[in-house]
N, C-alpha and C positions, 0 to 999 in steps of 0.2 A: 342609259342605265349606268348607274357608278360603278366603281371598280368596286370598292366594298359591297355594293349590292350584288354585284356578277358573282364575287366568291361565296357570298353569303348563298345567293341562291342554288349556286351548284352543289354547295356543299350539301345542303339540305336536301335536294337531288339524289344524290349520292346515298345520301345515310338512308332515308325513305327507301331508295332501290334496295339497298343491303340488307332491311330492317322486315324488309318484303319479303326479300327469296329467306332468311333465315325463318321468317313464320311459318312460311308456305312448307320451308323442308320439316319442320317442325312439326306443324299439325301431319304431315305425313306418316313421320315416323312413334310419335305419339300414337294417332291411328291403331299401327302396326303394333305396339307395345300394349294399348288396352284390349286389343282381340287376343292376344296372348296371355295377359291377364285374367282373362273372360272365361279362355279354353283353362285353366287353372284354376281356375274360381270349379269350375262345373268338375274338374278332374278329381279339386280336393271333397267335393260334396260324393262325388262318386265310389273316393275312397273311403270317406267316413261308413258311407253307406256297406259298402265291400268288410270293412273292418265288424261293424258292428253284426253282419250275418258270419258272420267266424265265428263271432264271440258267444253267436245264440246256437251255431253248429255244436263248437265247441262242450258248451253247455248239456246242448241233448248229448253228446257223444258219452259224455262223461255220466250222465243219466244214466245212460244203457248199457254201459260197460260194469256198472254199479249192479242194476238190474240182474246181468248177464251171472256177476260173481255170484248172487243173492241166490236165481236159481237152479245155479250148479252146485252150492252148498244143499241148496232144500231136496237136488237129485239124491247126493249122498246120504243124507238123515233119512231118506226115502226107501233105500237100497231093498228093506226088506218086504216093501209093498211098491210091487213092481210097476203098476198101473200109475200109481204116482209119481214115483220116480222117472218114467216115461216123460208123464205130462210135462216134467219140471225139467225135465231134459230138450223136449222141445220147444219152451218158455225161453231158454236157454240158448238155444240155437238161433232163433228168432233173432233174440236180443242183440244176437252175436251178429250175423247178417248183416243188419240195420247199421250196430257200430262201422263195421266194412265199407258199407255203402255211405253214411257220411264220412269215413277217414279220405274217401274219394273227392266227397264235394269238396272236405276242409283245404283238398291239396291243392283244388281246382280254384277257391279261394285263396290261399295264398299266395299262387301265382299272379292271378288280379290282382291281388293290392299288391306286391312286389311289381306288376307290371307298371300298374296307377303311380306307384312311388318313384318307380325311377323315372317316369314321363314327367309327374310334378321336378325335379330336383332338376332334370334336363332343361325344362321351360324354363326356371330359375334362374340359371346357368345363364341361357339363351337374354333372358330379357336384362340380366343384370349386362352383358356383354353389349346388347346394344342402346342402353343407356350409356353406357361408356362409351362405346363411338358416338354417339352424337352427341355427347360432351365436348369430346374430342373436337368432331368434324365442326360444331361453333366455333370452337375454339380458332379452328385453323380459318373456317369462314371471316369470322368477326378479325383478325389479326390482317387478311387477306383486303379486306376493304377498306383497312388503317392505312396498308401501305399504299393504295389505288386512291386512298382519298389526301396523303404526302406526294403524290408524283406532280410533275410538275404539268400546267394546264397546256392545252394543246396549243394556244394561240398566245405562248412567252411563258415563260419562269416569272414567277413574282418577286422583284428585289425587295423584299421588308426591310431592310436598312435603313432604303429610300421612303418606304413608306412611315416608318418609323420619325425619321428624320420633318418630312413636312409634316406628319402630324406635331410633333413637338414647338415645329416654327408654325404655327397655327394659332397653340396654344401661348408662345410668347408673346407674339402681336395681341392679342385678346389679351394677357394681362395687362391689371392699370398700373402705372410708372408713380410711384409713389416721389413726389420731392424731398430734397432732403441738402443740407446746408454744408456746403467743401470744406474738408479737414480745415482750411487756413480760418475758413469766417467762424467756425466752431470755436477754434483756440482763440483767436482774436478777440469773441464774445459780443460780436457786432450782430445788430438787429434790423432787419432793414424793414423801411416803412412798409406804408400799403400795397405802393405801385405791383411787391415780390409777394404779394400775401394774395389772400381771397377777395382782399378790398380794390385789385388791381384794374379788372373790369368796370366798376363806380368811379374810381378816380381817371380813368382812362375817358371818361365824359362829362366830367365836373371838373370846369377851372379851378373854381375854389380848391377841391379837392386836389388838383396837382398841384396846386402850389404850395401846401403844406406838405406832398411826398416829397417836392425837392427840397424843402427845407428841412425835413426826416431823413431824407438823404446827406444831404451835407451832415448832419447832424452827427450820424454815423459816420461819416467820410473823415470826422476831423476823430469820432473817439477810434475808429480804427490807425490814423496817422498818429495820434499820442502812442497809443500802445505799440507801435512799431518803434519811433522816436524812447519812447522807456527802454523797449528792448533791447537796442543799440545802444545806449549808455550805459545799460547793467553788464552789456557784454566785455564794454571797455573797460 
């Protein structure tokens, strides 16, 4: 196996293992967060419920306390026919009783849902707290198998310089060498035949053909000896 493959493959090792335990602790604590949600879901229905028998306590309370006023006024306008004012007195009492005995329940209510309330706002608290830690605890997870997966392999350090370096001389050798004509024959303006061309391989097995390159060759050989020969008299 190549070196490139041995890192590729461990790395991927690596990340897999890491990418594991983080699920695993995950689906965990997730778990743990929507059973908590679940007991809050059922606490907040419990309080709707709690609130709304208040509201209908409430309700009759205020009914029969109304009542209560109605037949202590009818006691008095009664005053002079006793037997009724009796009756309306103990209409009265009744009423009164009853209000008593729901100011009982409503307080017995209240408690509940103040109990319900502060249980819901607690779980709140609770679940917003450990979503925050396992923010966190990723955080430090996933940071922790950054550095575990930077350490150096048990079996050498990797010099990337080096690998850097023959990969580059890899790529040289694999480029194509393009040709190309020396500052002097550039300025000189000299052409040379086939032999230095594409044509060089054909003429390299046709007589004919070579003996027109050295005569293209001379041919050049004397305009690049004029133009040197020019150059030297313009100099003098």
């Amino acid at each position: 196996m190549s070196l490139i493959q041995r890192i590729t493959t461990s790395l991927r090792a690596n990340i897999e293992q890491a990418v594991d335990q983080i699920e695993n602790q995950d689906a965990l604590i997730e778990a743990a967060i929507g059973e908590m949600r679940q007991a809050n879901a059922r606490a907040r229905a419990r309080l709707g419920r709690v609130q709304r028998d208040r509201q209908t306590l409430q309700s009759r309370r205020d009914e029969l306390q109304q009542a209560a006023e109605q037949w202590r006024q009818r006691a008095l306008r009664s005053a002079a026919d006793e037997t009724t004012a009796l009756a309306c007195l103990q209409r009265h009492n009744r009423c009164a009783e009853q209000c008593q005995q729901l100011e009982q329940d409503l307080a017995q209510q209240r408690l509940e849902e103040d109990r319900l309330r502060a249980r819901l706002e607690q779980n709140e608290r609770r679940i917003g707290q450990l979503s925050q830690r396992r923010h966190l605890l990723r955080t430090r997870e996933s940071s922790l198998q950054a550095e575990r997966l930077m350490q150096p392999r048990q079996d050498g350090p990797i010099d990337v310089e080096s690998v850097f370096e023959r990969w580059e001389g890899r790529l040289i050798e694999a480029e194509p060498v393009s040709a190309s004509c020396s500052p002097l024959d550039s300025d000189l303006g000299v052409e040379f035949g086939p032999e230095f061309g594409p044509e060089a391989g054909v003429a390299a097995a046709d007589p004919l053909a070579q003996r027109f390159a050295r005569e293209e060759q001379d041919k050049a050989l004397r305009r690049q000896l004029q133009v040197l020969l020019s150059k030297e008299q313009g100099d003098e």
